[in-house]
C-alpha positions as CSV (number, residue, x, y, z in Angstrom):
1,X,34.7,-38.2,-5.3
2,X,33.1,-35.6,-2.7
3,X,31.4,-32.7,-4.2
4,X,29.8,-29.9,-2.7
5,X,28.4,-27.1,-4.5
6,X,26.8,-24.1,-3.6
7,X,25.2,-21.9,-5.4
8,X,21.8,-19.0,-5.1
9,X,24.4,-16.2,-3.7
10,X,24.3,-12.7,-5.7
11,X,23.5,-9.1,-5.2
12,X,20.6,-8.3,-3.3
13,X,19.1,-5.0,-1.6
14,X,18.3,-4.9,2.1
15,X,15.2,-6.2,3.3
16,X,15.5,-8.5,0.3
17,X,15.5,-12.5,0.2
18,X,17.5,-15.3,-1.3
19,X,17.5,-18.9,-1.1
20,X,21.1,-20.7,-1.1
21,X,21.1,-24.5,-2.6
22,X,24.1,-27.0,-1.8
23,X,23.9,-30.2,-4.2
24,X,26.2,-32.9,-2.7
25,X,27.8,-36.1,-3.7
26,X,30.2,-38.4,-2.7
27,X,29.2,-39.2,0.5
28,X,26.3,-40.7,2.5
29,X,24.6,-37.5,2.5
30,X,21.3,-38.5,4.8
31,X,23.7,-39.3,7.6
32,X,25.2,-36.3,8.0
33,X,24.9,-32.8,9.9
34,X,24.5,-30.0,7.3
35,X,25.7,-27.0,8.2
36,X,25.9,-23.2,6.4
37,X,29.2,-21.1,7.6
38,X,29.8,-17.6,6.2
39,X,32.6,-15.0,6.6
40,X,33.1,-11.6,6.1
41,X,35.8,-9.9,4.6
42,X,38.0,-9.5,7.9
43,X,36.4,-11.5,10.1
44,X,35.9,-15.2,11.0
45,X,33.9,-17.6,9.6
46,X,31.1,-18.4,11.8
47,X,28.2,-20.9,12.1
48,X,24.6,-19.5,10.5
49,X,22.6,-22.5,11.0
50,X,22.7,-26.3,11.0
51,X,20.7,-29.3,10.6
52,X,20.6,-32.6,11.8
53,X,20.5,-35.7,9.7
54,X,16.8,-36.4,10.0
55,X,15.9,-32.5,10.1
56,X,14.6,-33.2,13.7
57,X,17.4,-31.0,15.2
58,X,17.5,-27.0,13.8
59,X,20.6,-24.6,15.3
60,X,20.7,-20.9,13.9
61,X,23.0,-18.1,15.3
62,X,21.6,-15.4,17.7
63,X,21.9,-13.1,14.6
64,X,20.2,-14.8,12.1
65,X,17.5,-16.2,14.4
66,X,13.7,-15.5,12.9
67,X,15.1,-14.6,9.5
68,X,16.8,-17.5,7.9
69,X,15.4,-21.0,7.3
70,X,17.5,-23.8,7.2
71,X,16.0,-27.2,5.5
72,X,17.4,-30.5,3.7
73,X,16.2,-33.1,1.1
74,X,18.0,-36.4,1.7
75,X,16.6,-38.1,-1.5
76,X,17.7,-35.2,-3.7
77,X,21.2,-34.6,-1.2
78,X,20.7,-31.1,-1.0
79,X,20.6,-28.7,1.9
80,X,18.7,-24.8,1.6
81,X,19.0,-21.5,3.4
82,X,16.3,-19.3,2.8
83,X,17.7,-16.0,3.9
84,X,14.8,-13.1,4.2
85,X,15.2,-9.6,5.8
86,X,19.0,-9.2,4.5
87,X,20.9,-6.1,5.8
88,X,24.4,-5.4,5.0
89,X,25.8,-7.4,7.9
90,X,24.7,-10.2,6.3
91,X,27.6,-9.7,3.2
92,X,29.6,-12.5,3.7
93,X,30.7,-15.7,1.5
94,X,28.2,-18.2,2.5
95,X,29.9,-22.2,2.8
96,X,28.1,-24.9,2.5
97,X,29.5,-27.8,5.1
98,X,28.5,-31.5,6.1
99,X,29.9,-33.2,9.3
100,X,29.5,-35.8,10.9
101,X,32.2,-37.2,13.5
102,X,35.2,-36.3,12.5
103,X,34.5,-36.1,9.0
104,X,33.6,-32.7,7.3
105,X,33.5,-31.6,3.5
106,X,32.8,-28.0,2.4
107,X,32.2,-25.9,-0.5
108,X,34.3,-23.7,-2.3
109,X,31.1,-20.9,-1.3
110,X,29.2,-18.2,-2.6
111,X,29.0,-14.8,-2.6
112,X,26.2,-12.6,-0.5
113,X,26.1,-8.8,-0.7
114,X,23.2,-7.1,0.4
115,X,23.8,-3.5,-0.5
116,X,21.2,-0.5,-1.9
């Protein structure tokens, strides 16, 4: 049975930090792209950052870029997002996805606010 769980979201002031965790199983985790999503209430959900399978390939979006830090553990089948600098545009629900071909799985997400 697939499982992905996320978890490390809450409440946190801007210019703060957090550090999202998805723990995975079900699946041959090491050969698969790991990707976090998030969406905000009203808007689409959009790629934050991904990484490839042996970490040798790093994507984050434009707005995100020099802020968050994506990274992976194959042996414990777990992928990170260290989120510094928040601002309020960063609210969203963060998903926690793994692809590869035409296969993807996702979390049920978790929660960001970044709010004073």
């Amino acid at each position: 049975q697939v499982q992905v769980v996320e978890s490390g979201g809450g409440l946190v002031q801007p210019g703060g930090s957090l550090r999202l965790s998805c723990a995975t199983s079900g699946f041959t985790f090491s050969a698969y792209t790991m990707n976090w999503y998030r969406q905000a209430p009203g808007k689409e959900r959009e790629l934050v950052a991904s990484i490839s399978s042996t970490s040798g390939s790093l994507n984050y979006a434009d707005s995100v870029k020099g802020r968050f830090t994506i990274s992976r553990d194959n042996a414990k089948r777990s992928v990170y997002l260290q989120m510094n600098n928040l601002n309020a545009e960063d609210t969203a629900v963060y998903y926690c996805n793994a692809a590869q071909n035409r296969l993807s799985h996702w979390g049920q997400g978790t929660q960001v606010t970044v709010s004073a």
